[in-house]
C-alpha positions as CSV (number, residue, x, y, z in Angstrom):
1,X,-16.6,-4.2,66.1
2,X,-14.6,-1.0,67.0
3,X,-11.2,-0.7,65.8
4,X,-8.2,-2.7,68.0
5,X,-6.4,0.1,69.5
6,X,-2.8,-0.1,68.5
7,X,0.5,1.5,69.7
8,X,3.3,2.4,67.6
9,X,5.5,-0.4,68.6
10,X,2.6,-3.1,67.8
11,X,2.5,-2.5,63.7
12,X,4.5,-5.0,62.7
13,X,3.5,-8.3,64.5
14,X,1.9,-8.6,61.3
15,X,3.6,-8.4,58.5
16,X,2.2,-10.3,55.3
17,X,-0.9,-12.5,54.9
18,X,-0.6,-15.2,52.4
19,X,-3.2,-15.2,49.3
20,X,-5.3,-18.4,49.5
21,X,-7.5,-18.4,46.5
22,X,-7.9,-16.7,43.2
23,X,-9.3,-14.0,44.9
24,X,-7.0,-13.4,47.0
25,X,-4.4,-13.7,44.5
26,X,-6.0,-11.0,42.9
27,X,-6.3,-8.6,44.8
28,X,-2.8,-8.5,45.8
29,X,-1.7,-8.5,42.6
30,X,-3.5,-5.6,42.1
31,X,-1.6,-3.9,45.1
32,X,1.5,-5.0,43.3
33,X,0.9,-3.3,40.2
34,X,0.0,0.2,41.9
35,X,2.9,-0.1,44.3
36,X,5.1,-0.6,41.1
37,X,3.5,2.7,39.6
38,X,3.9,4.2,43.1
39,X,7.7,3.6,43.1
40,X,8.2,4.7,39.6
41,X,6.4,8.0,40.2
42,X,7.6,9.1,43.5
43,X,10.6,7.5,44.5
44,X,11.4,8.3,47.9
45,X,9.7,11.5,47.9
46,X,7.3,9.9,50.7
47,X,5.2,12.8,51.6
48,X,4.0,13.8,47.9
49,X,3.1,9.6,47.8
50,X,1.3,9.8,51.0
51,X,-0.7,13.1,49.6
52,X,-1.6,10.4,46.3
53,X,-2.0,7.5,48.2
54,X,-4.5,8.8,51.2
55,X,-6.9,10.2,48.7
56,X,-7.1,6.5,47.5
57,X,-7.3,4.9,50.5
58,X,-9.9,6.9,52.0
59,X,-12.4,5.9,48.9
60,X,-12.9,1.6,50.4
61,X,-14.7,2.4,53.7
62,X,-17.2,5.1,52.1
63,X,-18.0,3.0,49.7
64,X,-17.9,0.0,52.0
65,X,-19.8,1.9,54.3
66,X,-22.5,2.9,51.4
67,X,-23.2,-0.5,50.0
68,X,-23.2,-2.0,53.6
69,X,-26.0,0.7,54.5
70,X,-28.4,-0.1,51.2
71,X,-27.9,-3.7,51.9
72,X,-29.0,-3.1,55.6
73,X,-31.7,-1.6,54.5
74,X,-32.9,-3.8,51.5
75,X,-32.8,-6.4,54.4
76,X,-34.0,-5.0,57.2
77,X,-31.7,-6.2,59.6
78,X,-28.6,-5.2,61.6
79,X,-25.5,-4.4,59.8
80,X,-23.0,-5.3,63.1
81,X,-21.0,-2.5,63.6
82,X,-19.6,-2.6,59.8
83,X,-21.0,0.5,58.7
84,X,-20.0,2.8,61.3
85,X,-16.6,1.3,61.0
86,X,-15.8,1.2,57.5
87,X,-17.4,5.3,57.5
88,X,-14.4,5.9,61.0
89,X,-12.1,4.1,58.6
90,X,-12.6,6.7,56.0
91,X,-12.4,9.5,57.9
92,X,-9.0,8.4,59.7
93,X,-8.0,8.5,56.0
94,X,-8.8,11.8,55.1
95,X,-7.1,13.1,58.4
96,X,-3.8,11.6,57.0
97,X,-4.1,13.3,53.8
98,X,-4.9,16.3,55.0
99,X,-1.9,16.3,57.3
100,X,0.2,15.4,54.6
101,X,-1.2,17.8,53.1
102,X,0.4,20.4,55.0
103,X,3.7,18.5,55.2
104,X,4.5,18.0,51.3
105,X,2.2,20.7,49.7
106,X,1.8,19.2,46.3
107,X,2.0,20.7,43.1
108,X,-0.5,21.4,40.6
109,X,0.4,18.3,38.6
110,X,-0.2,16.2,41.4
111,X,-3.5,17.5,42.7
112,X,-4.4,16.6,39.0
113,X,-3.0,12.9,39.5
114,X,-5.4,12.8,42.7
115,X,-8.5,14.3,40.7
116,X,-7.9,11.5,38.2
117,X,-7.0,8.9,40.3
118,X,-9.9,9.3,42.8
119,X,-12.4,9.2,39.5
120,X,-10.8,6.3,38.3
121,X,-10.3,4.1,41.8
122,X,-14.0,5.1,42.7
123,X,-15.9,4.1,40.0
124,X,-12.8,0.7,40.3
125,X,-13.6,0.0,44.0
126,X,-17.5,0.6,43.5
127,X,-18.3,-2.8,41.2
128,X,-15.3,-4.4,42.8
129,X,-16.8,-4.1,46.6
130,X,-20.8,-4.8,44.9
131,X,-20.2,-8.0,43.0
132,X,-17.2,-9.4,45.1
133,X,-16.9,-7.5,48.7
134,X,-14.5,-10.4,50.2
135,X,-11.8,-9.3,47.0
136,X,-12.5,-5.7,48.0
137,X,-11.7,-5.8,51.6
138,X,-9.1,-8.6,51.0
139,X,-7.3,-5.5,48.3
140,X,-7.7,-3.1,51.1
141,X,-5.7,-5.2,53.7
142,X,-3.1,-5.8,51.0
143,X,-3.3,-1.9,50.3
144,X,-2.9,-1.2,53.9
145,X,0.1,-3.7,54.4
146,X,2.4,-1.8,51.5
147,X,1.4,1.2,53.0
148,X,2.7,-0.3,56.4
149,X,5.8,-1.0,55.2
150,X,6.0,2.1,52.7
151,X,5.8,4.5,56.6
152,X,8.1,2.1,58.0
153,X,10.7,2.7,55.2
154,X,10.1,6.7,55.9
155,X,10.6,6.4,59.1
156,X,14.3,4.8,58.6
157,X,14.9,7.8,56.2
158,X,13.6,10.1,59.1
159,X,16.1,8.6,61.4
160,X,19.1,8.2,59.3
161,X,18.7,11.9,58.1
162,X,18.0,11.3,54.7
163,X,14.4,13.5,55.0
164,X,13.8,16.1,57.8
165,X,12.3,15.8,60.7
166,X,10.1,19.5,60.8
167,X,7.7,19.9,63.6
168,X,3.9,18.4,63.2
169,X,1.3,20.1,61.6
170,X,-0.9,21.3,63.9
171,X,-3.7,19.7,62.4
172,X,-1.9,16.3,63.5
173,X,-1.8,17.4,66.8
174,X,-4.8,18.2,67.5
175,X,-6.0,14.9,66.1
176,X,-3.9,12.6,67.3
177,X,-3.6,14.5,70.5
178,X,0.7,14.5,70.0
179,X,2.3,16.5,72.3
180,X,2.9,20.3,71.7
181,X,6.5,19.6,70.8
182,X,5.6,16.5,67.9
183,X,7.8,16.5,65.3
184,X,7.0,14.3,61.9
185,X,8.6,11.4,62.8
186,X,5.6,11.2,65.9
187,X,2.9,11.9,63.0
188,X,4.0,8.8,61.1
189,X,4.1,6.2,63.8
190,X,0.6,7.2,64.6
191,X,-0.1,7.0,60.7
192,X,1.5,3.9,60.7
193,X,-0.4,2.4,63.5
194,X,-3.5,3.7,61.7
195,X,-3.1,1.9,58.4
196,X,-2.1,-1.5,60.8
197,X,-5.4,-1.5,62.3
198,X,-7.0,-1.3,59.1
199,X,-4.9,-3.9,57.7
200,X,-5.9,-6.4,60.4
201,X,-9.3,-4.9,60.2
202,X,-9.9,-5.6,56.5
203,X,-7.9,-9.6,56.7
204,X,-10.7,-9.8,59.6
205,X,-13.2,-8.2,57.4
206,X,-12.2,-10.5,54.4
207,X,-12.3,-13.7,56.4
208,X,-15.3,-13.0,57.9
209,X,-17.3,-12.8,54.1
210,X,-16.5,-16.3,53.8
211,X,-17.5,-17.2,57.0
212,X,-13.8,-18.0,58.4
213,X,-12.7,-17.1,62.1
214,X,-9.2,-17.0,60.9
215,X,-7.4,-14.4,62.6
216,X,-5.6,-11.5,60.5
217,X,-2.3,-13.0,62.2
218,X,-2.6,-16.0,60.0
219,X,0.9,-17.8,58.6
220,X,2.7,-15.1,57.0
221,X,4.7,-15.2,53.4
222,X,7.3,-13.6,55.3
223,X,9.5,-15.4,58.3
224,X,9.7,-12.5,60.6
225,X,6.0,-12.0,61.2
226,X,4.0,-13.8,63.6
227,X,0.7,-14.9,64.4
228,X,-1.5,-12.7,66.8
229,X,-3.8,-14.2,69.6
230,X,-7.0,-15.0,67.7
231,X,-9.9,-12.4,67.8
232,X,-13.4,-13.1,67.9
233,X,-15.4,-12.6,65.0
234,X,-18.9,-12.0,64.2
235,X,-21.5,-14.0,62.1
236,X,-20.8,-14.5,58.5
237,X,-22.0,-12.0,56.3
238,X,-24.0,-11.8,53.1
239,X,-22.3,-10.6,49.8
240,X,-22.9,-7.6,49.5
C-alpha cells in the first residue's frame, strides 16, 4: 500500500469528495470550522499558515500509525502496509514544516499557537482515530484537500507577484531532490503533490474501514473535478 506517486500537474484531478453519512458530514465540518479560524488568523500570509498547519497535519499518521501497531499486536495478525504508511505520512509532514520553517521564520507568538495547538489536536485526534478511525481518516482527507487548494491559491500569489519567489531552502532540496537552482514556487508544487497523495490516500483509507472499494475519485461536490481510474484496495479492516 505504498503511496501513488504523483506529479505536480496531477493534484487536482481530484478536487472534492462528497460527505455520505453523518460521519462524513462531520468530519468536514470540522475542517470547515479550522479553515475559518485559519483564514481569520493568517490571511494570506501563507508561509506562517503552513508553519501552523504542518505541525497539525503531521499528528494523524503517528497516531494512526500507533493505534494501528497496538491493534496489530493485540491481534496478532498483519497490519497491510498501514502502519508503515501512515508513520511515511508523518514524516513527509514534518519535512514540510520544517522547510517552511526556514521560509516564514515564525514569531514567538506563533510557535506558542503551535505548542498549544499540537496539545490540543493530539489529545483531539487520539479518541477521535480510537473510537471512530473511518471519521479520523475521512477528517484527514478533508484536511488534506483545503490544504490542496490553500498551496494552490499560494502558488497564483507566487505567480502573479503578490509574494516572492526566494530560492528553496536547502533543506527542500535535498529532500525533494529540486534542482540546485529551485526557487519556492518548485517547493510548493512538490508540497502540493504531497498533501494530494495523502488526500486520495486517507478517502482510500476511509472507504476501506467500511469495507468500500470506492475509489478516492468518487463524484465530486465540485463540477471541475473528475473521477480517477479505480485503485485496488485491500481487505476491510477492523475499527480500530
Amino acid at each position: 500500500m505504498s503511496n501513488p506517486t504523483l506529479k505536480p500537474g496531477d493534484v487536482q484531478t481530484i478536487t472534492h469528495r462528497r460527505p455520505r453519512d453523518l460521519s462524513d458530514r462531520v468530519a468536514l465540518g470540522t475542517v470547515k470550522v479550522l479553515r475559518f479560524v485559519a483564514d481569520r488568523f493568517f490571511a494570506g500570509r501563507y508561509g506562517h499558515r503552513a508553519v501552523v498547519l504542518e505541525t497539525v497535519a503531521a499528528v494523524p499518521g503517528m497516531v494512526g500509525g500507533l493505534l494501528q501497531h497496538l491493534k496489530a499486536l493485540r491481534h496478532i495478525r498483519d497490519d497491510q502496509g498501514w502502519i508503515r504508511e501512515l508513520l511515511d505520512e508523518a514524516d513527509n509532514e514534518r519535512m514540510h514544516l520544517m522547510t517552511f520553517v526556514q521560509v516564514a521564520q515564525p514569531t514567538i507568538l506563533e510557535r506558542g499557537i503551535i505548542m498549544l495547538t499540537q496539545a490540543v489536536f493530539y489529545n483531539f485526534y487520539f479518541f477521535l482515530y480510537l473510537f471512530a478511525p473511518k471519521t479520523a481518516h475521512r477528517m484527514v482527507a478533508y484536511f488534506e484537500e483545503e490544504a490542496v487548494n490553500s498551496y494552490t491559491n499560494y502558488l497564483a500569489d507566487i505567480d502573479a507577484g503578490r509574494h516572492p519567489n526566494p530560492p528553496a531552502p536547502e533543506i527542500a532540496i535535498r529532500y525533494w531532490d529540486l534542482a540546485p537552482d529551485a526557487t519556492l514556487r518548485d517547493v510548493v508544487l512538490a508540497v502540493r503533490a504531497d498533501e494530494a497523495g495523502h488526500r486520495d490516500r486517507n478517502h482510500d483509507f476511509a472507504d476501506q474501514l467500511v469495507g468500500t472499494s470506492e475509489p478516492a475519485g468518487a463524484p465530486a461536490a465540485t463540477p471541475e473535478s473528475a473521477a480517477e481510474p479505480q485503485s485496488e484496495t485491500g481487505s476491510r479492516r477492523d475499527a480500530a
